[in-house]
N, C-alpha and C positions, 0 to 999 in steps of 0.2 A: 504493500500500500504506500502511496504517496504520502509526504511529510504536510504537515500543516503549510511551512513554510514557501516548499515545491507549489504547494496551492494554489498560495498567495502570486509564489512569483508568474503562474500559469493566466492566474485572474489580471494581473496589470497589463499582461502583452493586449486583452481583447479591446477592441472600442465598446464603449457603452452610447445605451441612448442619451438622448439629450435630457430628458425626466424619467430614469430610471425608476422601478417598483422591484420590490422582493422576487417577482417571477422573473425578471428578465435578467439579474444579477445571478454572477458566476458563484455557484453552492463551493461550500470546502466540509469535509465529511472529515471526522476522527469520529473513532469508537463508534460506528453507528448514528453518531450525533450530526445534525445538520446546522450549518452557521453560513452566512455571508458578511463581507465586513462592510461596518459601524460607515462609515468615510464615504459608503455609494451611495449610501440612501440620502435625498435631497428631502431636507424637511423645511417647508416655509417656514422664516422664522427663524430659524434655527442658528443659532453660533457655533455651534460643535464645540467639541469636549476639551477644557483647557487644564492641560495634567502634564507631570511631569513623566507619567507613565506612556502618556506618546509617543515620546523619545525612545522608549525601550520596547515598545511592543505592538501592537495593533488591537484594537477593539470589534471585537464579534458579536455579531446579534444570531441569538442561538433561535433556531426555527422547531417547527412542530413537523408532524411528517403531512400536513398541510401545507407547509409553506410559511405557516401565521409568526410571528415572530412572541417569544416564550421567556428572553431575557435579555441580558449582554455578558461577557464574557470578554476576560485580558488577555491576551496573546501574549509571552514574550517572545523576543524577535531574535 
């Protein structure tokens, strides 16, 4: 199986749309578990996450086997 991080680097090469949704973003699988990252999803409004743990890692929104979104999750890098 592919690393978390192999994922990630697999998820940057693609284009995304211009208003991406959960279904259209690139999934990253460990253990069974479903996540896409934190950083694609456009949310009106939004400022995104100002941490010192950016720096070191990536932020996952951890999915349901719907697709729905279930939490967030740290990555480190």
């Amino acid at each position: 199986p592919k690393t978390v991080v192999k994922q990630l680097e697999e998820a940057a090469v693609g284009a995304l749309p211009p208003n991406p949704t959960i279904e259209n973003l690139p999934k990253i699988t460990w253990k069974n578990r479903r996540f896409t990252q934190e950083d694609l999803l456009t949310r009106k409004g939004a400022k995104g996450r100002k941490s010192w743990m950016k720096s070191h890692g990536t932020f996952l929104v951890k999915l349901n086997y719907q697709d729905l979104p279930i939490g967030h999750v740290w990555c480190c890098s």
